[in-house]
C-alpha positions in Angstrom: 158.6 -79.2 50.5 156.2 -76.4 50.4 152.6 -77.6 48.9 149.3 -75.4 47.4 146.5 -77.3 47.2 143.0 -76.9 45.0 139.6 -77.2 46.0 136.9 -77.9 43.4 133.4 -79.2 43.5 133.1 -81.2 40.6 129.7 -82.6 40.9 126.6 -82.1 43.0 125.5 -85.1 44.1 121.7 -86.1 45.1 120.5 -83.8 47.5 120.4 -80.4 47.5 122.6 -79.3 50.0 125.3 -81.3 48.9 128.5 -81.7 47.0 131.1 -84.2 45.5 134.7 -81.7 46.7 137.9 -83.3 44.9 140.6 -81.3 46.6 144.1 -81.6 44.7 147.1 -81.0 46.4 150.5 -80.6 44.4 154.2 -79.6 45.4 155.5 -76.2 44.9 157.2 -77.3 41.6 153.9 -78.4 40.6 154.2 -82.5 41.2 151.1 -84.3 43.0 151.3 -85.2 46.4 150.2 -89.0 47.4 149.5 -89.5 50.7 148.0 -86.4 51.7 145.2 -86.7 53.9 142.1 -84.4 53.6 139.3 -83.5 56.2 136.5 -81.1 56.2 135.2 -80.8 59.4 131.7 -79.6 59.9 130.6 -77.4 63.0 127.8 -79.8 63.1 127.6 -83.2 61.8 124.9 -86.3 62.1 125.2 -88.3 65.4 126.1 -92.0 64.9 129.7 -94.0 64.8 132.1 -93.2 61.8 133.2 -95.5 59.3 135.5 -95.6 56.3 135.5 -98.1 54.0 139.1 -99.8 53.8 140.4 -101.7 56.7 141.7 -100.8 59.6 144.8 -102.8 59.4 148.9 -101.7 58.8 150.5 -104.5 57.1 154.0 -105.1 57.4 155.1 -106.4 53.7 158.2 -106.4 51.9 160.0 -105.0 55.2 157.5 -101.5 54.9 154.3 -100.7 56.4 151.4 -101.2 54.0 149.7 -99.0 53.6 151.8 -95.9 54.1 149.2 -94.0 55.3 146.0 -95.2 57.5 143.2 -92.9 57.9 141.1 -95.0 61.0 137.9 -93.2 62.9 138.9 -92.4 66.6 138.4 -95.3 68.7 138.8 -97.5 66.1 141.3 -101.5 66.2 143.8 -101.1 64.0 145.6 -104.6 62.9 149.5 -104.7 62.8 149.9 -108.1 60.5 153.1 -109.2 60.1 152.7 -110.4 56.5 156.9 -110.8 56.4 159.3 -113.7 56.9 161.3 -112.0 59.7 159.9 -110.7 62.8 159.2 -106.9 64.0 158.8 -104.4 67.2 156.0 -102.1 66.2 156.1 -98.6 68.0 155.0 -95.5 68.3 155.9 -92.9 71.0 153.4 -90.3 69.1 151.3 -87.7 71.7 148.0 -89.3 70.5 149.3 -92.8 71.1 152.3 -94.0 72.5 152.6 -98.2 72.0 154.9 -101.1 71.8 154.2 -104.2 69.9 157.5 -106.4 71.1 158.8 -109.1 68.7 156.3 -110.8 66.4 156.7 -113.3 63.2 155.4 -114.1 60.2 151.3 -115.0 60.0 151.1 -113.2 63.6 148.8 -110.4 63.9 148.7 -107.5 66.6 146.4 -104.7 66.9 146.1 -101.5 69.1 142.9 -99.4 69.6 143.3 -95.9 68.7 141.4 -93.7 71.1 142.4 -89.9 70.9 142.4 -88.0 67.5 145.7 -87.0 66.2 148.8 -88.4 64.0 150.5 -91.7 65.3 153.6 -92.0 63.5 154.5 -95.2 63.6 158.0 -97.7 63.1 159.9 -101.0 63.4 162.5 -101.1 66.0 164.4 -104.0 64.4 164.4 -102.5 60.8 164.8 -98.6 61.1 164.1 -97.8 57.2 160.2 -98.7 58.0 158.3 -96.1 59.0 154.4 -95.3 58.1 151.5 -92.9 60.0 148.0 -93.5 61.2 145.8 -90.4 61.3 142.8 -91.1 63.8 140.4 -88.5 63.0 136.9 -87.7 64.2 135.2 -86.0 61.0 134.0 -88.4 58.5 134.7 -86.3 55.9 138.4 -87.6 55.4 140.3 -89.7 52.5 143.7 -89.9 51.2 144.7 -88.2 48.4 146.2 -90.8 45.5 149.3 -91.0 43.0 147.5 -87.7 41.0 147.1 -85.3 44.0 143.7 -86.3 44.0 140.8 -86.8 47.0 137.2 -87.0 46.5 134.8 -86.3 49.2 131.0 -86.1 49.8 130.4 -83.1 52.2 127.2 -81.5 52.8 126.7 -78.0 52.2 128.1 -75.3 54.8 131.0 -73.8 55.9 133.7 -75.9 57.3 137.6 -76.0 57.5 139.7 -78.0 55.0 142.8 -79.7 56.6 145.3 -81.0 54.5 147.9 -83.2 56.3 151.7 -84.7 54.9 154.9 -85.3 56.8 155.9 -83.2 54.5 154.2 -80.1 55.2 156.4 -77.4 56.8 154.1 -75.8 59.3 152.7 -77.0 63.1 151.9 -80.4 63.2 152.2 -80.7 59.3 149.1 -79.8 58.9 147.4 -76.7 56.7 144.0 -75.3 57.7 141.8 -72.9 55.4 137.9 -71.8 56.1 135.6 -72.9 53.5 132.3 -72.3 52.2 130.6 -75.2 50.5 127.2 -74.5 48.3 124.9 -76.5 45.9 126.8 -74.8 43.2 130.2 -76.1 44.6 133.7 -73.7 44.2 137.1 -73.3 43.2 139.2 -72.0 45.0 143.6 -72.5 45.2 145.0 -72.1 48.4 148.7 -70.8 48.7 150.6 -72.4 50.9 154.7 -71.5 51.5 
């Protein structure tokens, strides 16, 4: 699947020097892409821990990991809950973090700390149809894009590089990179990808 993706600064947000990007990514044949995730990283950035909002926690429901894709902050617990009557082996043999959660049942929780940046893909070595990916990522200017092709972030004003991630990406690491400017008066810009 070959992918193009839009940047636009919709809004300007309080300060100055800052923007509201939504960033929409979309198939070749035009379709939205869920799932993607998108970073800006800064060359510089403020000091202090990261945090996202959602929880750091990959349920295992209806025999599928929930949610699909977890964006967590390097260094960060993620929660393996096993919210399914039968029991599962959680694994990962990913560069960025190799792990084995043996044989667990329902109501039992696990959970793994994530301490290098990269993409942990992750699966169930009792039901081989389950498979999901964690992206621990050390920008906090990341979010997932949703069923419209659609992720909104708050960046501050600079240049940076945009980084759109999918499994489905056909390049190294399934990951595109592009330089970016971002001003006061925001920009649009569509980024070719194939």
């Amino acid at each position: 699947m070959y992918f193009r993706f839009l940047i636009l600064a919709l809004t300007i947000s309080g300060a100055a020097n800052a923007a509201k990007v939504d960033v929409l990514v979309r198939a070749a044949d035009g379709r939205p892409v869920a799932d993607a995730v998108v970073m800006v990283d800064m060359p510089h950035r403020a000091a202090g821990a990261i945090r996202f909002p959602w929880p750091y926690a990959m349920n295992q429901q209806n025999i599928a990991f929930v949610p699909h894709v977890l964006i967590v902050p390097v260094g960060a617990s993620v929660t393996f809950p096993n919210l399914d009557k039968v029991r599962h082996h959680v694994y990962s043999f990913s560069k960025a973090k190799k792990f084995e959660l043996k044989l667990y049942g329902q109501d039992q929780t696990r959970a793994v700390v994530f301490d290098k940046p990269g993409v942990i893909a992750i699966g169930c070595n009792i039901h081989d149809t389950m498979s999901g990916f964690i992206l621990a990522v050390d920008t906090p200017h990341a979010a997932k894009t949703d069923a419209t092709g659609h992720a909104i972030l708050d960046v501050p004003a600079g240049t940076a590089t945009l980084d759109v991630w999918h499994p489905s990406i056909r390049a190294v690491g399934n990951m595109i990179s592009a330089p970016i400017a971002i001003t006061a008066a925001g920009f649009a810009r569509t980024i070719p990808i194939g």
